[in-house]
PDB file with one MODEL, atoms N, CA, C and O in Angstrom:
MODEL        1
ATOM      1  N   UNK A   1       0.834  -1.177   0.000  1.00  0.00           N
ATOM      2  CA  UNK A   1       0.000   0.000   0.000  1.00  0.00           C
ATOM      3  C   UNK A   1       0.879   1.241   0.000  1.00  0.00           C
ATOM      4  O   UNK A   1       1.974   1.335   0.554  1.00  0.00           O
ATOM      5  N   UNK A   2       0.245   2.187  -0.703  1.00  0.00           N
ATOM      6  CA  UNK A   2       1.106   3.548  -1.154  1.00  0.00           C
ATOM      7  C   UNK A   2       0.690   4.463   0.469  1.00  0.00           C
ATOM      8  O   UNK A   2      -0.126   4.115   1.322  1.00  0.00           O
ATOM      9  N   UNK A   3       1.458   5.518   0.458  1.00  0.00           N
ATOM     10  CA  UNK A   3       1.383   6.351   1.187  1.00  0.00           C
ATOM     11  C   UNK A   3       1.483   7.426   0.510  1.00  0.00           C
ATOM     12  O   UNK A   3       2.468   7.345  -0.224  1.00  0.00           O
ATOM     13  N   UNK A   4       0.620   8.970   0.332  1.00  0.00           N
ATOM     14  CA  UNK A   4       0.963   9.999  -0.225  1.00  0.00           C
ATOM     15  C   UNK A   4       0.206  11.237   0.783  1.00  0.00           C
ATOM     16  O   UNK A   4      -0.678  11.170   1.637  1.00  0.00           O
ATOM     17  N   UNK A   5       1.045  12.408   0.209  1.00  0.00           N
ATOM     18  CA  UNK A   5       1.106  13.403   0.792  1.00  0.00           C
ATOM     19  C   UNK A   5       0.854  14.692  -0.133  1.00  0.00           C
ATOM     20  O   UNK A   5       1.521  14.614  -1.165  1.00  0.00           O
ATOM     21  N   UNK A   6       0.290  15.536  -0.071  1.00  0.00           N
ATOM     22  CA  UNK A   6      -0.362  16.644  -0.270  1.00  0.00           C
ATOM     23  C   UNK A   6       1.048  18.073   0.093  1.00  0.00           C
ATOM     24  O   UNK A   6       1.208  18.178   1.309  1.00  0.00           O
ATOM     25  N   UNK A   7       1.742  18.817  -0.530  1.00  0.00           N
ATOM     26  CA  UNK A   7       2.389  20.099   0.102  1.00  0.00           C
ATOM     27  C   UNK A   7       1.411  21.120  -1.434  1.00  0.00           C
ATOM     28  O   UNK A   7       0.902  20.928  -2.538  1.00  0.00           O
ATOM     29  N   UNK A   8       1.691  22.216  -0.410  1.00  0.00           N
ATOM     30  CA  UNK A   8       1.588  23.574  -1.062  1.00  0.00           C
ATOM     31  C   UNK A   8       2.772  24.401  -1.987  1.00  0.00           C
ATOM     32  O   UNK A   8       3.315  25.334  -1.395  1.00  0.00           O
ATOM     33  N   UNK A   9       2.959  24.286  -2.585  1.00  0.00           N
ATOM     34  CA  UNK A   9       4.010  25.412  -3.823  1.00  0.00           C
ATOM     35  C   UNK A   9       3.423  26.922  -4.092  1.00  0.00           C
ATOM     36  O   UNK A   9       2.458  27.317  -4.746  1.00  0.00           O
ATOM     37  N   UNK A  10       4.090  27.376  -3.566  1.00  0.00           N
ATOM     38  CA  UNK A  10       4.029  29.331  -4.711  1.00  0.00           C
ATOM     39  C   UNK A  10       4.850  29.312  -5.310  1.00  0.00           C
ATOM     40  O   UNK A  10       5.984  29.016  -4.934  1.00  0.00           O
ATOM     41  N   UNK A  11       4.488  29.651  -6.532  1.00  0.00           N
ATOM     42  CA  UNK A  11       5.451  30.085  -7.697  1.00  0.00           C
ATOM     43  C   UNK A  11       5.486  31.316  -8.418  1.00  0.00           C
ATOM     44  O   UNK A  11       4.452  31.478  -9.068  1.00  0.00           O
ATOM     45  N   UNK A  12       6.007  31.896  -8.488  1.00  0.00           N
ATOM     46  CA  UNK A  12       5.416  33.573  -9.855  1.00  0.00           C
ATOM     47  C   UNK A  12       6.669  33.323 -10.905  1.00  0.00           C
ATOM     48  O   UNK A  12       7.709  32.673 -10.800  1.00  0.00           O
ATOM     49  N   UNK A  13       6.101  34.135 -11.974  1.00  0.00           N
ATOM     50  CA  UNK A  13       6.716  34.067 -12.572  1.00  0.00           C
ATOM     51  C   UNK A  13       6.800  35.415 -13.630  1.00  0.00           C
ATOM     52  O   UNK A  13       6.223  35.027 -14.646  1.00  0.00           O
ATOM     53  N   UNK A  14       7.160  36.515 -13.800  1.00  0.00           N
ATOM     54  CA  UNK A  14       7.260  37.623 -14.530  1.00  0.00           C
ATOM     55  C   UNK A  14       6.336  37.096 -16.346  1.00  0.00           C
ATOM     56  O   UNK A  14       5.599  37.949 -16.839  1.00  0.00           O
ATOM     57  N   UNK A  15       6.440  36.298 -16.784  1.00  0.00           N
ATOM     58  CA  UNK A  15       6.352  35.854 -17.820  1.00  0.00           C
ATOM     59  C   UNK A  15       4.405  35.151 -17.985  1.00  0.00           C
ATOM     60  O   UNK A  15       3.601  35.942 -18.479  1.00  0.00           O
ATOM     61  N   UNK A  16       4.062  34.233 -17.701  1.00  0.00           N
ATOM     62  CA  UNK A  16       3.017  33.902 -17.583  1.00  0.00           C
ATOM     63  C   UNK A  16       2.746  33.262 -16.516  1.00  0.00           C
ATOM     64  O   UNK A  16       3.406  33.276 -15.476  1.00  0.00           O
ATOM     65  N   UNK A  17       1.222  32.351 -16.852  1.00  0.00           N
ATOM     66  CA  UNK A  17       0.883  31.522 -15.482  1.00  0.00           C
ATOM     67  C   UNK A  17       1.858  30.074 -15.859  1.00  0.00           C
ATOM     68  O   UNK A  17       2.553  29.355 -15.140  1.00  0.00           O
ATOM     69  N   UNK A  18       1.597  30.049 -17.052  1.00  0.00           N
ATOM     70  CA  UNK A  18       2.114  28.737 -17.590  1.00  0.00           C
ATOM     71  C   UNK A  18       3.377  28.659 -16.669  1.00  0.00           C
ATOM     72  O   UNK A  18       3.631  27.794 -15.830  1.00  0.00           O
ATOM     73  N   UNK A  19       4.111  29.763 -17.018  1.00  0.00           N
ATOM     74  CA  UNK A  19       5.676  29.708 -16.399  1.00  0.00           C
ATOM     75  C   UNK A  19       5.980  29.377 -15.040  1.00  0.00           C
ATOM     76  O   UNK A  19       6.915  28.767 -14.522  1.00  0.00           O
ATOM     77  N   UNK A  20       4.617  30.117 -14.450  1.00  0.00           N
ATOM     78  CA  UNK A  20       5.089  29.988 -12.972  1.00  0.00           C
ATOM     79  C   UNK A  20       4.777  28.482 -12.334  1.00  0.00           C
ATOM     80  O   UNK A  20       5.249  28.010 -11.299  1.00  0.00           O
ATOM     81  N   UNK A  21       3.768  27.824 -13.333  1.00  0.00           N
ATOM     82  CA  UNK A  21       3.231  26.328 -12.840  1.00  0.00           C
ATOM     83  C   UNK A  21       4.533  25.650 -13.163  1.00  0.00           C
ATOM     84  O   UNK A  21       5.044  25.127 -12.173  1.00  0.00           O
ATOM     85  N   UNK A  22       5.506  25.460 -14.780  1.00  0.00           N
ATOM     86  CA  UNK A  22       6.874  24.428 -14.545  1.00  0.00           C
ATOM     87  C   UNK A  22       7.327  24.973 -13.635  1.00  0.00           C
ATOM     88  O   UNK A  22       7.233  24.259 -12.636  1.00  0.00           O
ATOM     89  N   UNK A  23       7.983  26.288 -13.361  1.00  0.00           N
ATOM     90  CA  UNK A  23       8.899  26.892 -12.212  1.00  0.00           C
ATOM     91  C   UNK A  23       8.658  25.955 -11.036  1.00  0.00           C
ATOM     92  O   UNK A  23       9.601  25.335 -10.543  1.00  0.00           O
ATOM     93  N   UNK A  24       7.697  25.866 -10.682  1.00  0.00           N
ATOM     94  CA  UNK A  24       7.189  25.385  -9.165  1.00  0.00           C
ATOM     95  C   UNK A  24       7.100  24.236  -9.619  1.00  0.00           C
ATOM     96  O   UNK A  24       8.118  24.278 -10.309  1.00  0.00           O
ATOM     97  N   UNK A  25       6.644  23.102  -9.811  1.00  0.00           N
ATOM     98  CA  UNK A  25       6.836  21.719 -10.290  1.00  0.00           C
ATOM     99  C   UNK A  25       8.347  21.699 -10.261  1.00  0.00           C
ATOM    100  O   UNK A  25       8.831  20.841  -9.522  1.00  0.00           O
ATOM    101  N   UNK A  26       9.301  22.585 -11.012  1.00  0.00           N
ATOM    102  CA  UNK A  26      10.507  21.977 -11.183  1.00  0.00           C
ATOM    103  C   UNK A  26      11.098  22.163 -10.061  1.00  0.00           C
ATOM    104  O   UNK A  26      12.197  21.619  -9.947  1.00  0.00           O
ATOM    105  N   UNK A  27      10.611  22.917  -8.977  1.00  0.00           N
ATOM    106  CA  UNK A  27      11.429  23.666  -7.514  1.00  0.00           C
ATOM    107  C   UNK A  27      10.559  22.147  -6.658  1.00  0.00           C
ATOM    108  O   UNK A  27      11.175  21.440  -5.862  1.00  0.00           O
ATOM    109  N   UNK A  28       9.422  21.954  -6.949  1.00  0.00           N
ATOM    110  CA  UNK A  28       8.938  20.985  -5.924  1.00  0.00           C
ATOM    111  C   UNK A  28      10.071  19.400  -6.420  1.00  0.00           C
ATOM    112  O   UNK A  28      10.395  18.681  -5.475  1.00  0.00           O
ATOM    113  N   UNK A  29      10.474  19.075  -7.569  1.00  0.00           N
ATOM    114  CA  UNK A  29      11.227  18.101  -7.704  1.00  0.00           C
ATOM    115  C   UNK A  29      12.504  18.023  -6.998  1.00  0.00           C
ATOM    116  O   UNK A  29      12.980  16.974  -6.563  1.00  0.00           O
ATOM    117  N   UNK A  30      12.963  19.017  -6.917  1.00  0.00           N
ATOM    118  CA  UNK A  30      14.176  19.342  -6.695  1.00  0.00           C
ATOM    119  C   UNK A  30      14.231  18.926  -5.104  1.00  0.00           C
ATOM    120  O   UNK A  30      15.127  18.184  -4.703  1.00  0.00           O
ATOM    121  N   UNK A  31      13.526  19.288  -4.487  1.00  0.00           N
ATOM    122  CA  UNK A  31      12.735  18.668  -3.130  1.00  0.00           C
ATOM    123  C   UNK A  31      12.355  17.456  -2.650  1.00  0.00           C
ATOM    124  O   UNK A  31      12.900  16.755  -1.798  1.00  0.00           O
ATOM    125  N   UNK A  32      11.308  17.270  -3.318  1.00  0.00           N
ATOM    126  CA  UNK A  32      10.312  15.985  -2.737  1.00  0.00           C
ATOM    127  C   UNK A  32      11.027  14.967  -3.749  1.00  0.00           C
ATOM    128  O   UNK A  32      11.839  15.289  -4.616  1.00  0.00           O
ATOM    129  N   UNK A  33      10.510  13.533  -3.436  1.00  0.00           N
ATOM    130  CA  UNK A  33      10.611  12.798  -4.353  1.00  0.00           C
ATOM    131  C   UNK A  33       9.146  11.991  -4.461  1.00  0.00           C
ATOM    132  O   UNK A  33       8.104  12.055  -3.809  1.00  0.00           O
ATOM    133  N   UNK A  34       9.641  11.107  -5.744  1.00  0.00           N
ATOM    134  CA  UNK A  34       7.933  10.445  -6.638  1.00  0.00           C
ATOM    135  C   UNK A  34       7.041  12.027  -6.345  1.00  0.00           C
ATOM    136  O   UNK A  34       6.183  12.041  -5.462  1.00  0.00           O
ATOM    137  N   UNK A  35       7.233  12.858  -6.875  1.00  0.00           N
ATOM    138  CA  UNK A  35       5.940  13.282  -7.250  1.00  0.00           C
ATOM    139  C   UNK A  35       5.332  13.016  -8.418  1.00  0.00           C
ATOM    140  O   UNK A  35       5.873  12.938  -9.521  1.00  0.00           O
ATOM    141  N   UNK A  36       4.063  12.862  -8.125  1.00  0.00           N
ATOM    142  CA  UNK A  36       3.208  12.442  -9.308  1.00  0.00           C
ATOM    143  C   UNK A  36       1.936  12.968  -9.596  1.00  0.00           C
ATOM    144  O   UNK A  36       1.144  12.427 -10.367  1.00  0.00           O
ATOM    145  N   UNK A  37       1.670  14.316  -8.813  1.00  0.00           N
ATOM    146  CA  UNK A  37       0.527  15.090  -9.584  1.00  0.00           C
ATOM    147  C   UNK A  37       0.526  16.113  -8.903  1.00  0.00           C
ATOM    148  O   UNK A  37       1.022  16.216  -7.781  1.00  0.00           O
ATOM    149  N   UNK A  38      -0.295  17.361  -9.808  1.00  0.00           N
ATOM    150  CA  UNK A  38      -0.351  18.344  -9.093  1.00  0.00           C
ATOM    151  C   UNK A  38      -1.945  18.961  -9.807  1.00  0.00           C
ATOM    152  O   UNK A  38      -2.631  18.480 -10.709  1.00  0.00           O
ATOM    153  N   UNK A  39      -2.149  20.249  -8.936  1.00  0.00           N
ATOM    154  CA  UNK A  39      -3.593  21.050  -9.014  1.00  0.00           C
ATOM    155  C   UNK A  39      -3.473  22.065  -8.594  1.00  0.00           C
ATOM    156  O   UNK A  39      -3.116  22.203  -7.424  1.00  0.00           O
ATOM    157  N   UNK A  40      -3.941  24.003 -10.068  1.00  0.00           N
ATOM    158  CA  UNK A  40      -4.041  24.475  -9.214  1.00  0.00           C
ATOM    159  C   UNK A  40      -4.738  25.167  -8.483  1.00  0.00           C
ATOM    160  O   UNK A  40      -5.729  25.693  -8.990  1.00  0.00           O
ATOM    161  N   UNK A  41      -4.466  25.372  -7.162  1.00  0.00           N
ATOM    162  CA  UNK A  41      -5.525  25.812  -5.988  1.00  0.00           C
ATOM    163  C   UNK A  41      -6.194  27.269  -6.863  1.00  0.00           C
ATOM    164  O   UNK A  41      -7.389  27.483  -7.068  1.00  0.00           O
ATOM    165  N   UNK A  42      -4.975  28.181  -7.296  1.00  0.00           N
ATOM    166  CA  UNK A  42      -5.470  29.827  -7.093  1.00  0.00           C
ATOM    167  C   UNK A  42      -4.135  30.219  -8.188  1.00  0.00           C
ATOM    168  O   UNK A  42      -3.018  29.745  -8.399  1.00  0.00           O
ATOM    169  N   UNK A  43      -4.880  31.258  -8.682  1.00  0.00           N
ATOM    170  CA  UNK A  43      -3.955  32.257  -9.499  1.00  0.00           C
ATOM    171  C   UNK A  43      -4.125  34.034  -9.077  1.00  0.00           C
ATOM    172  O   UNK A  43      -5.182  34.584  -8.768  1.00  0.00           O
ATOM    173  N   UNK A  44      -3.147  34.499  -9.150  1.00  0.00           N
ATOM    174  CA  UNK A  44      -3.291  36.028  -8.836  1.00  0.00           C
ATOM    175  C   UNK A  44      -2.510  36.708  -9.437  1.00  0.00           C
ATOM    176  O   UNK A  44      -1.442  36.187  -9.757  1.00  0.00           O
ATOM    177  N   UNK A  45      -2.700  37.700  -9.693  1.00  0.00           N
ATOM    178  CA  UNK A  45      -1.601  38.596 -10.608  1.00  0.00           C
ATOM    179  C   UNK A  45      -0.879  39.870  -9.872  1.00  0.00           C
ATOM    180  O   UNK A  45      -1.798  40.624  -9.552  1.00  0.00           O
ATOM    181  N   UNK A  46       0.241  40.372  -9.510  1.00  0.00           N
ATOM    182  CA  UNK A  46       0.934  41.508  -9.321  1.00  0.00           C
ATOM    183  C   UNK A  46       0.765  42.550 -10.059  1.00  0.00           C
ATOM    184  O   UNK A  46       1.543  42.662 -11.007  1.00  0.00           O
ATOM    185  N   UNK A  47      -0.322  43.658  -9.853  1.00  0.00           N
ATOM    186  CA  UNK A  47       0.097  44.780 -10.808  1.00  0.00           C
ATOM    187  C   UNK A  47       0.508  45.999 -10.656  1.00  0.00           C
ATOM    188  O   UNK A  47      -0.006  46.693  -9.779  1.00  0.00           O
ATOM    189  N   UNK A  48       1.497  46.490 -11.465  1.00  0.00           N
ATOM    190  CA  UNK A  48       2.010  48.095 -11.307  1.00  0.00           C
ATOM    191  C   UNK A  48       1.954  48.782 -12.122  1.00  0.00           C
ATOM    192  O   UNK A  48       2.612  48.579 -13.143  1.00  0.00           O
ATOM    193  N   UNK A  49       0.850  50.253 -11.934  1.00  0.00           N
ATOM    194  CA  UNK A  49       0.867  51.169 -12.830  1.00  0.00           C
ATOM    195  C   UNK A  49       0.243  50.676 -14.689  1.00  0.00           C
ATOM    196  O   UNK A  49       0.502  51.055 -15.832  1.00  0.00           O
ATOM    197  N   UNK A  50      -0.872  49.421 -13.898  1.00  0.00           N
ATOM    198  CA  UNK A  50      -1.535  49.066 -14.787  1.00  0.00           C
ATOM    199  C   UNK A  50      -1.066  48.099 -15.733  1.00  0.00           C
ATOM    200  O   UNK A  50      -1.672  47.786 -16.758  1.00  0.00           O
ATOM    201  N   UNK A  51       0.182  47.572 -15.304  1.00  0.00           N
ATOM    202  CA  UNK A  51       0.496  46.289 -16.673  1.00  0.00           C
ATOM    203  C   UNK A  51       0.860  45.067 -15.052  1.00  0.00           C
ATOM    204  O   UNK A  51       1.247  45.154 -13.887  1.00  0.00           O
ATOM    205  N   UNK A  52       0.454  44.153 -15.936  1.00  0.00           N
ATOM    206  CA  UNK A  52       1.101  42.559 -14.825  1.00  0.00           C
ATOM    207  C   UNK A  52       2.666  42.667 -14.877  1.00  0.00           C
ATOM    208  O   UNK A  52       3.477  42.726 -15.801  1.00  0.00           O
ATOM    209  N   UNK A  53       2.791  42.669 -13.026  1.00  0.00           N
ATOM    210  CA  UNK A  53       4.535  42.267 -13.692  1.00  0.00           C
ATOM    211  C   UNK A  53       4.872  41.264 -12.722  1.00  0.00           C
ATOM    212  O   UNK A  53       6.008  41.250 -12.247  1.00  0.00           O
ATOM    213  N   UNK A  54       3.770  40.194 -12.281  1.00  0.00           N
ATOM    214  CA  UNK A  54       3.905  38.732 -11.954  1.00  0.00           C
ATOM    215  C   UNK A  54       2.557  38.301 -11.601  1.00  0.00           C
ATOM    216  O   UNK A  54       1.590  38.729 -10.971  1.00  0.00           O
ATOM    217  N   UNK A  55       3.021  36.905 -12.514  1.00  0.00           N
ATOM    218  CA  UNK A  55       1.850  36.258 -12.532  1.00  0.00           C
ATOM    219  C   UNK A  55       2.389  35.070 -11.212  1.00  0.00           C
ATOM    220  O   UNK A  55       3.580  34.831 -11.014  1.00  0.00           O
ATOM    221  N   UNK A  56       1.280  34.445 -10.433  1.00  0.00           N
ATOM    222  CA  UNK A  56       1.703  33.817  -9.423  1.00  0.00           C
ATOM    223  C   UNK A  56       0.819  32.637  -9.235  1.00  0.00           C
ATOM    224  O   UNK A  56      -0.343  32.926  -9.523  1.00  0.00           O
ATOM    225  N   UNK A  57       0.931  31.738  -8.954  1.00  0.00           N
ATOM    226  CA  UNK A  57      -0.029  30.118  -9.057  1.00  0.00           C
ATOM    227  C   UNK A  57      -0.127  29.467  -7.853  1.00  0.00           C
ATOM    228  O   UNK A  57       0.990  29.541  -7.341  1.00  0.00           O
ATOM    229  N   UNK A  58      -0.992  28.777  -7.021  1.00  0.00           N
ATOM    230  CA  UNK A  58      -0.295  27.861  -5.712  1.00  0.00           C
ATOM    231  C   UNK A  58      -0.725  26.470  -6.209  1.00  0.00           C
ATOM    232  O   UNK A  58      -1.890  26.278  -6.555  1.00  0.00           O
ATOM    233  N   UNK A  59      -0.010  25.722  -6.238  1.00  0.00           N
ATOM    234  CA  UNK A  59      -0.467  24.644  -6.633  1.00  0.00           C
ATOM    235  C   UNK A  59      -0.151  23.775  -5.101  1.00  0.00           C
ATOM    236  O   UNK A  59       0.646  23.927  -4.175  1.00  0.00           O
ATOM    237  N   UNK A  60      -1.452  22.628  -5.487  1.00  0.00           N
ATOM    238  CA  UNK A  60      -1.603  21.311  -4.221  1.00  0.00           C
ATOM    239  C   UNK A  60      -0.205  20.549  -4.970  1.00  0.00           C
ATOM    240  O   UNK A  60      -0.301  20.515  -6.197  1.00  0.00           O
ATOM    241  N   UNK A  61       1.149  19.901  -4.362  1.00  0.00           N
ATOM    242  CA  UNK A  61       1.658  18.664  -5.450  1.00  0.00           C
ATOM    243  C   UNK A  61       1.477  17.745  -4.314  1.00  0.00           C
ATOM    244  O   UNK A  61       1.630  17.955  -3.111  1.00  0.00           O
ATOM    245  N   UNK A  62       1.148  16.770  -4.893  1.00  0.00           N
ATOM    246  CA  UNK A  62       0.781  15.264  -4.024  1.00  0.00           C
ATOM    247  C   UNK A  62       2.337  14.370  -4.688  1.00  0.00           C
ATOM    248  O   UNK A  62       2.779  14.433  -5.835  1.00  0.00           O
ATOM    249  N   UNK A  63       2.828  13.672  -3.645  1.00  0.00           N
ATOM    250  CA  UNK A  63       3.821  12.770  -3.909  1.00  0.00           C
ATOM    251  C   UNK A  63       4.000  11.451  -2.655  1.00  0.00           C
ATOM    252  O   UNK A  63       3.650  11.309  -1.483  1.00  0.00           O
ATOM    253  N   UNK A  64       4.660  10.732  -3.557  1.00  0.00           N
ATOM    254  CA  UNK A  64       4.602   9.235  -2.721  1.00  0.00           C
ATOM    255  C   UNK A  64       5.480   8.906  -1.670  1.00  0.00           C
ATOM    256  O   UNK A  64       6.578   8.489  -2.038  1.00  0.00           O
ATOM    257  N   UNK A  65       5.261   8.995  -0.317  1.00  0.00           N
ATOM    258  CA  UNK A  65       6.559   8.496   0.604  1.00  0.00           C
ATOM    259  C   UNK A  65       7.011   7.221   0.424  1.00  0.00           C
ATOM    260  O   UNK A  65       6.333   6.297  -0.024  1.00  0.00           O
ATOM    261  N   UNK A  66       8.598   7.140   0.905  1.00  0.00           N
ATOM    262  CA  UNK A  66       8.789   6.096   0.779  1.00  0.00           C
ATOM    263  C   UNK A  66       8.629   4.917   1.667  1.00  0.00           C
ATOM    264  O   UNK A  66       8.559   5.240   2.853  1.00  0.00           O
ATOM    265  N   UNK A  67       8.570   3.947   1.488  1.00  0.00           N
ATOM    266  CA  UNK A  67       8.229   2.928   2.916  1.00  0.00           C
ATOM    267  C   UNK A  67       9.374   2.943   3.453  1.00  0.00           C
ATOM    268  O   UNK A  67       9.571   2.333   4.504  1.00  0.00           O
TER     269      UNK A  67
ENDMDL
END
């Protein structure tokens, strides 16, 4: 039987949302191990003087402990 776990990621990213979701996936790898899915919670945007200058994502990543 598997065991898995649920963490929280923020990510932004100057560029898009897209960007900031690999950014954070690739920062949560770098970390955890077996991850194997993610979802995301919320998106929000940074703005100044009327243009976006970060886009920001939180994603749920769920990954597998090890026995």
């Amino acid at each position: 039987m598997s065991v898995a776990r649920v963490t929280e990621i923020i990510a932004a990213s100057p560029k898009s949302f897209d960007d900031a979701i690999h950014l954070g996936i690739a920062r949560a790898n770098k970390t955890l191990q077996n991850v194997k899915s993610a979802w995301i919670e919320d998106q929000k945007v940074d703005i100044e003087d009327g243009k976006i200058t970060q886009y920001r994502v939180a994603l749920k990543v769920t990954f597998v402990l090890k026995d």
